[in-house]
FIMAR-971325 format. One record per residue (C-alpha): x, y, z. Coordinates in steps of 0.25 Angstrom, whole numbers, padded with zeros to 4 digits. Each point is the difference from the previous one (the first is absolute). Example, Ala and Ser with C-alpha at 12.3 -4.5 7.8 and 13.67 -1.06 7.14 Angstrom:
! FIMAR-971325
REC     px     py     pz
REC   0049  -0018   0031
REC   0006   0014  -0002
END
This chain:
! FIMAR-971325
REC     px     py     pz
REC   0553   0582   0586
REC  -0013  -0002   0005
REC  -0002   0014   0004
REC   0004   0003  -0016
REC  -0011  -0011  -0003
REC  -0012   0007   0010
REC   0005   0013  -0008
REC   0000  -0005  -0013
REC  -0015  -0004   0002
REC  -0006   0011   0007
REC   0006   0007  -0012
REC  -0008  -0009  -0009
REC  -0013   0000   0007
REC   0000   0017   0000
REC   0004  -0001  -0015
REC  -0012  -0010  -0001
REC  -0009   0008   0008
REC   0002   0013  -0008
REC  -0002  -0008  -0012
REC  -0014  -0005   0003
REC  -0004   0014   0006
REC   0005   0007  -0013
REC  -0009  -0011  -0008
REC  -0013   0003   0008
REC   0004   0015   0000
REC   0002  -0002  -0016
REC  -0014  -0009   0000
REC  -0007   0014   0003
REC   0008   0009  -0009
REC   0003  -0008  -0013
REC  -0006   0006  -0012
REC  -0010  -0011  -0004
REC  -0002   0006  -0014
REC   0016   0000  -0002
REC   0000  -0014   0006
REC  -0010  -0005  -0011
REC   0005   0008  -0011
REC   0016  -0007   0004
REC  -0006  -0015   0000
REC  -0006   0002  -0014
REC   0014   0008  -0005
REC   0008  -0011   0005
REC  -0010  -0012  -0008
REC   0001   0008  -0013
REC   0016   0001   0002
REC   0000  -0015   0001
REC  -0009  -0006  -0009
REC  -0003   0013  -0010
REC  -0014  -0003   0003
REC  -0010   0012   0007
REC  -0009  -0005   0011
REC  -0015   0005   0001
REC  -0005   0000   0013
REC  -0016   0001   0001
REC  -0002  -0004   0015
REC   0005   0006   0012
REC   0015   0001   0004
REC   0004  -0003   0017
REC   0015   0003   0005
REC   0005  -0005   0011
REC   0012   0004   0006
REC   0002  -0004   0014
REC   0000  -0012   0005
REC   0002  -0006  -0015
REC   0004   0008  -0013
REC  -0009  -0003  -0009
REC  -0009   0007  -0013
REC  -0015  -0007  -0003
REC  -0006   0003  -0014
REC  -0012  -0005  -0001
REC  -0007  -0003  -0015
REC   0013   0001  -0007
REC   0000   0000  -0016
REC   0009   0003  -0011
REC  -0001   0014  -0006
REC   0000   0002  -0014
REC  -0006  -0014  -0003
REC  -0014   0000  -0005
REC   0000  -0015  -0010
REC  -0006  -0012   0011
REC   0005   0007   0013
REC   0012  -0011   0000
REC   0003   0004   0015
REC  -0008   0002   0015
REC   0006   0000   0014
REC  -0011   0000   0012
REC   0012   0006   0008
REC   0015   0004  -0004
REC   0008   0001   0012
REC   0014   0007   0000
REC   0008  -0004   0013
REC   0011   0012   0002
REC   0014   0000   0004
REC   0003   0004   0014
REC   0012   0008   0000
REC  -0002   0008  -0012
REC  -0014   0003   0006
REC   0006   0006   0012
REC   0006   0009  -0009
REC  -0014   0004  -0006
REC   0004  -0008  -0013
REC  -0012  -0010  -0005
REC   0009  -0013  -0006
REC  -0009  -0011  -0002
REC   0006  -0014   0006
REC  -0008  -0010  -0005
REC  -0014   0001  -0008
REC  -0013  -0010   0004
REC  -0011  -0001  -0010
REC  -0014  -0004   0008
REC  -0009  -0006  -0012
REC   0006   0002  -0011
REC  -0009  -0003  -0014
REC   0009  -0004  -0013
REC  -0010   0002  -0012
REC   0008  -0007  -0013
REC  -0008   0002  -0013
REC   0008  -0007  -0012
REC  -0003   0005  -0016
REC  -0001  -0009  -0011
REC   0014   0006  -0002
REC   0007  -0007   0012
REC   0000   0015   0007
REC  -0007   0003   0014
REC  -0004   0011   0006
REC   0013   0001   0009
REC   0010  -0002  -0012
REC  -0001   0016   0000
REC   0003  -0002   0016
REC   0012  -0009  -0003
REC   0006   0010  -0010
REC   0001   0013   0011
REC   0006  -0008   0011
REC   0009  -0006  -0011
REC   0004   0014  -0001
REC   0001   0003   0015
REC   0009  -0009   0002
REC   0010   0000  -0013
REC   0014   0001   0002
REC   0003   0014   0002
REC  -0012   0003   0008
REC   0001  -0003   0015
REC  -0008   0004   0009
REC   0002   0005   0012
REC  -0012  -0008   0008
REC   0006  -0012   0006
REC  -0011  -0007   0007
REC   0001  -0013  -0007
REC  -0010  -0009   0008
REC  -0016   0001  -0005
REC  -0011  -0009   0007
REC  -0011  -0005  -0008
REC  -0012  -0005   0009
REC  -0013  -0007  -0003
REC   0001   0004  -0015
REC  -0006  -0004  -0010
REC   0004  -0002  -0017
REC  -0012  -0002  -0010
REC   0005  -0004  -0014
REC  -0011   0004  -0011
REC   0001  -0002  -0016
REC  -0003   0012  -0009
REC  -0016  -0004   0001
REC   0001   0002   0014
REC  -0002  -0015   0003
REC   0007  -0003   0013
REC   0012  -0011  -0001
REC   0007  -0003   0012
REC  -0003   0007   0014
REC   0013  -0001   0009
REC  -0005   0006   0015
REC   0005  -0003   0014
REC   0013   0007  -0004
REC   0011   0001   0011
REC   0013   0005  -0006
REC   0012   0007   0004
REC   0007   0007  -0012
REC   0016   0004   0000
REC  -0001   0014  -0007
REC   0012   0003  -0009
REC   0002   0012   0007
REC   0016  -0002   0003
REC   0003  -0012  -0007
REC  -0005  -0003  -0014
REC  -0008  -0013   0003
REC  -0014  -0003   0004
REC  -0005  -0011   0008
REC  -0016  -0004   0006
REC  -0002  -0011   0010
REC  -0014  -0005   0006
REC  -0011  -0006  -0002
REC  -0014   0001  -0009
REC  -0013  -0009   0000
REC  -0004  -0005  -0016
REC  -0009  -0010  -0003
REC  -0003  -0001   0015
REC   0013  -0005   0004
REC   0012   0008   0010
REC   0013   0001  -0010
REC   0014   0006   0003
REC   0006   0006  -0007
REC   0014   0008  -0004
REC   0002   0009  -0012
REC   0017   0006  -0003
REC   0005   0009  -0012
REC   0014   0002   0000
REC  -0002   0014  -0007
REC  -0014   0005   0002
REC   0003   0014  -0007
REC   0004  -0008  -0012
REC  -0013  -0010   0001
REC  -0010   0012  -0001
REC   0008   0005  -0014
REC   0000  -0014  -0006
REC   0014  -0003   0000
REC   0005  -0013   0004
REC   0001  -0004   0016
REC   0001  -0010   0009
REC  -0011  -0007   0006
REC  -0004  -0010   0010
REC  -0014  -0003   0006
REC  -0005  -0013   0011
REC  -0014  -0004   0002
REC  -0002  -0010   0011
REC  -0014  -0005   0003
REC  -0006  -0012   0004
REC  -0003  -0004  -0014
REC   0011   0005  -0010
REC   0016   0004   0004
REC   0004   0010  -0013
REC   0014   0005  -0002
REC   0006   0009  -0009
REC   0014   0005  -0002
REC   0004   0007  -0012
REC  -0001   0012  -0006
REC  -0011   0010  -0007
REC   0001   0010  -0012
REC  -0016   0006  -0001
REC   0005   0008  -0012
REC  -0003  -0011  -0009
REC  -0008  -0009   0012
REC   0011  -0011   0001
REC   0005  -0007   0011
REC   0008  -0011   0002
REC   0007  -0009   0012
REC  -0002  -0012   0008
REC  -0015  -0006   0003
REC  -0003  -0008   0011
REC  -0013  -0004   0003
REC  -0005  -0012   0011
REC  -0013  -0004   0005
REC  -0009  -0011   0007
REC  -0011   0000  -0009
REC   0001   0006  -0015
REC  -0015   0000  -0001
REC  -0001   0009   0012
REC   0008   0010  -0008
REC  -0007  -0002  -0012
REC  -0013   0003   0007
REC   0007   0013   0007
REC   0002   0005  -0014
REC  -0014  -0004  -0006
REC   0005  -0011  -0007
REC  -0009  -0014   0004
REC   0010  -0013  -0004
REC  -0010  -0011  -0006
REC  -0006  -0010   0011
REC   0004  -0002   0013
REC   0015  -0010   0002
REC   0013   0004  -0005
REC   0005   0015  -0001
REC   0005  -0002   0014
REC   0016   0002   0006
REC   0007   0011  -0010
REC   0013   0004  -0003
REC   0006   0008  -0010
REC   0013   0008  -0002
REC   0005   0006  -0015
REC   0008   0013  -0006
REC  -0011   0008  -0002
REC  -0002   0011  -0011
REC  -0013   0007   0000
REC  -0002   0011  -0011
REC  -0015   0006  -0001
REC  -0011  -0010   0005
REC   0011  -0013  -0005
REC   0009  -0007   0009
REC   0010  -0011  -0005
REC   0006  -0009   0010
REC   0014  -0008  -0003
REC   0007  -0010   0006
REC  -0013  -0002   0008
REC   0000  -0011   0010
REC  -0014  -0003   0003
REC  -0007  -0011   0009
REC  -0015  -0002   0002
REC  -0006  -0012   0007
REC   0013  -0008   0001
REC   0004   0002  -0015
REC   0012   0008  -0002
REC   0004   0005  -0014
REC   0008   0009  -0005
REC   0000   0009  -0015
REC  -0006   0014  -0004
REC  -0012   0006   0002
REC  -0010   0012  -0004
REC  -0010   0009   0006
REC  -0009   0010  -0005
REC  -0010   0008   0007
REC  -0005   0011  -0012
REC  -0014  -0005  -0004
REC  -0001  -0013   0008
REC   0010  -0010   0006
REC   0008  -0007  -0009
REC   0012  -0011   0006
REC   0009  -0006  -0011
REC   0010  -0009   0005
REC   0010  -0012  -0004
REC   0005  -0010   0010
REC   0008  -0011   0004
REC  -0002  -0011   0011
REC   0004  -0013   0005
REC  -0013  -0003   0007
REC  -0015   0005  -0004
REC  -0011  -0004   0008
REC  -0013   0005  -0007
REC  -0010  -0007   0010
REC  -0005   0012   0008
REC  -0003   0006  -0014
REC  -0004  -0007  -0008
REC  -0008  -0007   0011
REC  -0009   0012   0003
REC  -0010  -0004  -0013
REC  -0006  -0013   0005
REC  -0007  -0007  -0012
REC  -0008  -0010   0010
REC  -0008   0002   0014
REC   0003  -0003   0012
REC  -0005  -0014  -0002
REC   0007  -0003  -0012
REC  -0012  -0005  -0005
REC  -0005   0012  -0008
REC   0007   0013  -0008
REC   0001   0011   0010
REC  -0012   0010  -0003
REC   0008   0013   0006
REC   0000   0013  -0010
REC   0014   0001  -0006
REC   0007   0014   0007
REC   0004   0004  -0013
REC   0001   0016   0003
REC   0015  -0005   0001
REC   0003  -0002  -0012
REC  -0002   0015  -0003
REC   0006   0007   0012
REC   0013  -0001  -0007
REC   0008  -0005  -0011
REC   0012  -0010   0001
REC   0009  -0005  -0010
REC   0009  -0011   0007
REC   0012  -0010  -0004
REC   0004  -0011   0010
REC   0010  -0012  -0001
REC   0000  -0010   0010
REC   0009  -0013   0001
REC  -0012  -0006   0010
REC  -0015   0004   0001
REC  -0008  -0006   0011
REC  -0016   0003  -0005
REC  -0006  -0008   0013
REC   0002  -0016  -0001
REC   0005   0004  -0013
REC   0016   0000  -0002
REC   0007   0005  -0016
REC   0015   0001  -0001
REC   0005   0011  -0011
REC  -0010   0011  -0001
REC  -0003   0012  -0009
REC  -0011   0007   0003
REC  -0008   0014  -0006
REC  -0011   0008   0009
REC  -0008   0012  -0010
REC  -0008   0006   0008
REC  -0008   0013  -0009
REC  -0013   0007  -0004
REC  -0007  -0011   0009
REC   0007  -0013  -0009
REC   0007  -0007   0009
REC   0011  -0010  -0008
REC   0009  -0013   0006
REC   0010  -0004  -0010
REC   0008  -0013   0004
REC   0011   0001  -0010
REC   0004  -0014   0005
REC   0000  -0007   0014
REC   0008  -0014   0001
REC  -0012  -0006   0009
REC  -0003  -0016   0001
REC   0009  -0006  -0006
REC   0000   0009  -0014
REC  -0004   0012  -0005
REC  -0013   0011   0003
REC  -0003   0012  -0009
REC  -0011   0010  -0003
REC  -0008   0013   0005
REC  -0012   0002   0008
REC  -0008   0014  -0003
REC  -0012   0007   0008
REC  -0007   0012  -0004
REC  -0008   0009   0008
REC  -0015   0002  -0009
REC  -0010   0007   0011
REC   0000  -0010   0013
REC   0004  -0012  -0011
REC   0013  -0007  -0001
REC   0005  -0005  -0015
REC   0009  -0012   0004
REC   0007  -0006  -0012
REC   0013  -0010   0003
REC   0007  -0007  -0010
REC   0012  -0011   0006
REC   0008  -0012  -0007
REC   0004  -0009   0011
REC   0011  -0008  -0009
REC   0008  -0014   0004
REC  -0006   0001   0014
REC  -0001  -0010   0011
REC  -0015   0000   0002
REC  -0001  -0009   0013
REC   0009   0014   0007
REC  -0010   0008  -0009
REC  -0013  -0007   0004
REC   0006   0001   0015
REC   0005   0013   0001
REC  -0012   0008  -0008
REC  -0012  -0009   0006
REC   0005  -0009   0010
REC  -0003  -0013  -0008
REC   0008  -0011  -0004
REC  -0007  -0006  -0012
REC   0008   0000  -0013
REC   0016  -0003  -0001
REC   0009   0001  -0010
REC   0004   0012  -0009
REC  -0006   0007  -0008
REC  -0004   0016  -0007
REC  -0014   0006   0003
REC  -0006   0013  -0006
REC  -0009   0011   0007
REC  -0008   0009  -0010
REC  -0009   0007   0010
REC  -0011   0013   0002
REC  -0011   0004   0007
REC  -0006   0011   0006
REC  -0006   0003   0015
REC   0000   0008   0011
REC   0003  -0013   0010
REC   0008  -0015  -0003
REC  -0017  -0004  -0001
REC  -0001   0010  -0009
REC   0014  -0005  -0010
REC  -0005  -0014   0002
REC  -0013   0003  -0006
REC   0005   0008  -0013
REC   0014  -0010  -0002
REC   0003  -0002  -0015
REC   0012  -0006  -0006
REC   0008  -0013  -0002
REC   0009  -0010   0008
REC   0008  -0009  -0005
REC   0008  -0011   0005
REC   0012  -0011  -0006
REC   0005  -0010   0008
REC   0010  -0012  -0002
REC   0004  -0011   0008
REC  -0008   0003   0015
REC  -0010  -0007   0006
REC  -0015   0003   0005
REC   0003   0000   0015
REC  -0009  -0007   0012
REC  -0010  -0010  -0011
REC   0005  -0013  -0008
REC  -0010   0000  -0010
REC   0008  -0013  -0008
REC  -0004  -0007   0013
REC  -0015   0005   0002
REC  -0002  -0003  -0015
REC   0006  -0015  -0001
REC  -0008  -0003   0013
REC  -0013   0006  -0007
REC   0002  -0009  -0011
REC   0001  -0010   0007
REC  -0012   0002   0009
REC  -0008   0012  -0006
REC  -0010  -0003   0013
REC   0012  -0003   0011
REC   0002   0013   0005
REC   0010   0010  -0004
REC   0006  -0001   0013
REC   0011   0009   0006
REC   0008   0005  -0013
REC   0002   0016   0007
REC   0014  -0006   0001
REC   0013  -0002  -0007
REC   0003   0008  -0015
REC  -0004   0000  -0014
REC   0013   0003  -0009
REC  -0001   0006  -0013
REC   0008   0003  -0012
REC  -0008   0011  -0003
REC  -0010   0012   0003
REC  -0007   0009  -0009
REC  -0010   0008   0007
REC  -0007   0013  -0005
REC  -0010   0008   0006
REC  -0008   0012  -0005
REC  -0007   0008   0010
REC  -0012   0009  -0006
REC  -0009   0008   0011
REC   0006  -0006   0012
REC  -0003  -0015  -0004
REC   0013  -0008  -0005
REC  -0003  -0010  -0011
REC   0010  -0012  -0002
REC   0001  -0001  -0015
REC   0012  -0008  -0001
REC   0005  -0008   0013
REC   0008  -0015  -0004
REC   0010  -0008   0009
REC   0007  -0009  -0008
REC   0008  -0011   0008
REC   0007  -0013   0001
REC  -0013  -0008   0004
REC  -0012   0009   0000
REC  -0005   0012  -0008
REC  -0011   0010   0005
REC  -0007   0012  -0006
REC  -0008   0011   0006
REC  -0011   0008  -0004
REC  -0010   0010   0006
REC  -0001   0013   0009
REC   0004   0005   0013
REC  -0008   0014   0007
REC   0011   0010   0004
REC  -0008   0008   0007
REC  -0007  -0012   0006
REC   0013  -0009   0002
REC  -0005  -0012  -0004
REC   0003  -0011  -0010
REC  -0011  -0006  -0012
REC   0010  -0008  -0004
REC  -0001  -0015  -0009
REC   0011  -0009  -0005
REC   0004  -0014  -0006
REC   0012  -0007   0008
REC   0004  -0013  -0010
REC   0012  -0009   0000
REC   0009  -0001  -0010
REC   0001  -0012  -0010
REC   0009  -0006  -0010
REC   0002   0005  -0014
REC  -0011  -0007  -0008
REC  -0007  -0006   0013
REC  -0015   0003   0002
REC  -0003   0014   0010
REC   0003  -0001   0015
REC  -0008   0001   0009
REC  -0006   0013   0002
REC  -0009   0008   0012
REC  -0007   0012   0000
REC   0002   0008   0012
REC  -0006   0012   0006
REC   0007   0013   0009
REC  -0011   0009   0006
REC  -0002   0009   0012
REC   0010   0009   0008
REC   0015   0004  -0005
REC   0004  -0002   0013
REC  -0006  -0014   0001
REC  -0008  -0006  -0013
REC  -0005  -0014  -0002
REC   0005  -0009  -0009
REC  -0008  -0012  -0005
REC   0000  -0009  -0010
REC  -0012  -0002  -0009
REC  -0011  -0010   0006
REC  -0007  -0002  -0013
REC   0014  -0005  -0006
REC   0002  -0008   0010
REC  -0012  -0006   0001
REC   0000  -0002  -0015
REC   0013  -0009   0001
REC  -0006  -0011   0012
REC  -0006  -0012  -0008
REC  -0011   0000   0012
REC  -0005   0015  -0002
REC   0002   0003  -0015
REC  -0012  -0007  -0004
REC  -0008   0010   0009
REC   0003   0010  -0005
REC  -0006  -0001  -0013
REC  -0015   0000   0000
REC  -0005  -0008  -0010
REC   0010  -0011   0000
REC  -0006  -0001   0016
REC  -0016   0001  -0007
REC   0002  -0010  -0010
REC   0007  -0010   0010
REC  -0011   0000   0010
REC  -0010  -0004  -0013
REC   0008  -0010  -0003
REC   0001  -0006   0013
REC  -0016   0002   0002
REC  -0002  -0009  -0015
REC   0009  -0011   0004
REC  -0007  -0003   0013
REC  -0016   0004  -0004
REC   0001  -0008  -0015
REC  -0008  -0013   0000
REC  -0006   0001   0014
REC  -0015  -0006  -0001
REC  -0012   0011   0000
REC   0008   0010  -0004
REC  -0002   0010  -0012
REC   0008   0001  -0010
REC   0014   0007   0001
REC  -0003   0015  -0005
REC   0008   0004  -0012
REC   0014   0005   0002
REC   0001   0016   0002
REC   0003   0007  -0009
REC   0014   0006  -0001
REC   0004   0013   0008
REC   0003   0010  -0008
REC   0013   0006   0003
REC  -0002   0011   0007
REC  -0010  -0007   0010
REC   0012  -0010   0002
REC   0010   0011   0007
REC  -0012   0003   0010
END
């Protein structure tokens, strides 16, 4: 057995030997022009396209098989020179080679450059290109090649418009393409650099013959990077530019892919972890998406959506969620600085509101808006021409019911703001809480926004506000001041000292406010708190801009029917939103103290000095007569 063996591979190695000395005999006598004229007779028979070579050709038999065509083209195309290879390299098979037979094995292509120019039509330069291989490889047609292996590396594909503006630019290209050679499928794996990041990528079409001539073929791709995973499996019809099949897409950071794609989501939270899968059907430049499964940020919905891609993004959507959370959106525009005490003066990004249009429905049984919590909610997004639209078609938030629209137009670098909102049978200590993070007012009640302005920042709105608030409250109280206390003990002793009354609760019955704001400066035309023990009014203005109060009012205790008027105090508000003054009215109070009140009339204090003078100089020996009584003062010298 082991002398069989030994024979057997000394048999082998001499087989081997005569092999190799046949190749380097053959690597003199091959007919290089024949060789060439083989390699490019073979490409036509399997892709029906001619190769034009303008460089050099290099053969190379022994020790590998192999064909180098340098500054390959495509013969015939004269429209955008669609295709360039630095270097085509045809690897040959050994055994026919031995025979003096020139089979390619596999093809490499060294630097490939894929020009793709696209026509107002839809067409590109390589639909002409799609239509001969379609015809090379139709049923019917085989072809006897059967290398089914080409190599694509460092290429480059440059996607230009019909004004020859370039697009996209795909480079880096390492592919390996399974040509339908034997079986009727095509297949391309590896890797390509866009947009400066490495993806990988895998391309299949069950009948790639079929594919070419429009009709209808399977297909599935994968893109994997570190910023997008995409995956698609359906099936194609390019006849009438459909397709349809399962989408699934997943990513870190959305606004990473929307950057990637030249889309820039508006300021800089939210648009973070995405995931999406649908049934998609793409006809033309439109995809529709059902049975879409979405979730972005933690919120997961689920309903129908709508792209297009002809003129400019548009996104049409209706969903359905348990949980919204709209912080990190609506967060991003921050009406005050940093400090809270002044309106941010940063430029609105408002080249948003024209990258793209948006038409969206969404329905959710909680919406969390930062400290903010509403129960049932129907909410509308329009987003077109540069008008941005909110429509809250009603919201179940604190305690009752919230409706009402915010709009902003686009005018040059100028925001038009206009808002309209009914708060109705609200719990306004939650509200006053929840919105501002005070708790001043209780009870329930319904307030009214009518609001616009215009401004390239929130300094700039504030400054240009117009519109009406309104407010109607019943049975609540005024939080954190007693003002029935303050007033009885000021009745008592207008001189005593208010003493410490920034405690305990003002109940009222009710609250009629109204405001009308002109040119940033609200004006409180009708402001009456009617309760159980104490009435008070307001008058006066508050700067928006400024965010200060120039406020004055009349705090009074309520009497019986038919009984003279309670006492009443003028009071004062002035200063700082965040932390006015509030004072009562000196010369009142001084007006109200038997021991000051005569002071503060001038003449009464003149004509009792006089008197005293008289009584005490009358009569006294050697003393001139008491000159005549002044005479009297007229009256406007009296209130000096």
């Amino acid at each position: 057995m082991t002398v069989v063996i030994k024979r057997l591979s000394l048999t082998i190695a001499a087989v081997l030997a005569l092999a190799i000395g046949w190749l380097a005999v053959t690597s003199w006598l091959v007919n290089r022009d024949a060789l060439r004229a083989s390699i490019e007779a073979q490409v036509r028979a399997a892709t029906g396209l001619d190769l034009m070579v303008n460089g050099s050709a290099e053969v190379s038999i022994f020790p590998t098989s192999h064909v180098t065509l340098h500054d390959v083209g495509l013969r015939g195309v004269t429209a955008d020179d669609p295709l360039r290879v630095e270097k085509l390299i045809a690897n040959l098979q050994l055994l026919p080679l031995l025979l003096q037979k020139f089979e390619i094995a596999d093809v490499a292509l060294v630097k490939p450059r894929v020009s793709v120019v696209r026509d107002a039509q839809g067409r590109t330069n390589w639909s002409p290109i799609a239509e001969t291989l379609a015809k090379a490889m139709k049923p019917g047609s085989e072809s006897p090649v059967q290398f089914s292996e080409i190599r694509v590396t460092d290429g480059e594909v440059i996607y230009r418009d019909e004004s020859g503006r370039t697009i996209e630019t795909i480079e880096d290209i390492d592919l390996s393409l399974a040509w339908p050679s034997i079986s009727r499928s095509f297949a391309a794996t590896g890797q390509f650099s866009w947009q400066g990041e490495r993806i990988d990528g895998s391309l299949s079409v069950a009948d790639f013959g079929a594919a070419l001539a429009g009709e209808r073929s399977g297909l599935k791709t994968r893109i994997s990077s570190p910023n997008l995973k995409f995956a698609f499996d359906g099936a194609t019809t390019a006849k009438n530019r459909s397709t349809e099949g399962t989408l699934t897409v997943d990513s870190p950071s959305l606004r990473n892919v929307l950057r990637l794609v030249g889309q820039n989501p508006p300021g800089n939270t939210g648009f973070g972890r995405f995931a999406l899968k649908a049934r998609a059907t793409m006809v033309g430049p439109n995809v529709a998406l059902g049975n879409v499964n979405i979730e972005l940020d933690g919120n997961v919905g689920e309903g129908v959506m709508a792209l297009g891609f002809a003129d400019r993004p548009v996104v049409q959507a209706t969903l359905a969620t348990d949980n919204l959370d709209l912080t990190p959106y609506l967060m991003t525009m921050r009406l005050l600085a940093s400090g809270a005490r002044d309106w941010n003066r940063q430029l609105f990004d408002l080249e948003t509101l024209i990258a793209r249009d948006i038409d969206m429905r969404l329905s959710a049984g909680k919406v969390t808006v930062g400290s903010s919590k509403f129960g049932r909610t129907a909410l509308g997004v329009s987003l077109k021409s540069g008008k941005l639209a909110l429509s809250l078609g009603e919201a179940q938030a604190f305690g009752g019911t919230v409706r009402g629209s915010l709009g902003v137009a686009k005018s040059d670098a100028i925001a038009d703001v206009k808002a309209e909102y009914q708060f109705i049978d609200i719990d306004l200590d939650a509200a006053g809480s929840e919105l501002f993070g005070v708790r001043r007012l209780s009870g329930r009640g319904n307030v009214n926004v009518s609001l616009e302005a215009s401004g390239s920042s929130a300094f700039g709105l504030a400054q240009t506000l117009d519109g009406t608030v309104t407010l109607v409250a019943q049975n609540g109280a005024l939080q954190g001041f007693n003002v029935e206390q303050l007033l009885r003990r000021l009745e008592r002793r207008p001189l005593g000292g208010a003493g410490e009354f920034r405690t305990g609760r003002t109940p009222f019955t009710e609250l009629n406010a109204t405001l009308r704001i002109n040119d940033g400066v609200a004006t409180a035309e009708d402001f009456r708190m009617e309760g159980p023990a104490t009435r008070l009014s307001l008058t006066g203005t508050s700067s928006l801009p400024a965010r200060e109060y120039d406020l004055k009012g009349i705090a009074s205790l309520v009497t019986a029917a038919n009984a003279p008027p309670g006492f009443e105090l003028p009071f004062v508000i002035q200063g700082p939103w965040d932390d006015p003054l509030i004072f009562p009215d000196t010369e009142s109070l001084l007006r109200r103290s038997p021991a000051t009140a005569p002071l503060l009339d001038s003449r009464k204090a003149r004509d009792a000095v006089r008197n005293a003078i008289e009584r005490l100089t009358k009569g006294a020996p050697g003393t001139a007569p008491a000159a005549p009584p002044a005479a009297a003062t007229p009256p406007a010298e009296a209130k000096n």
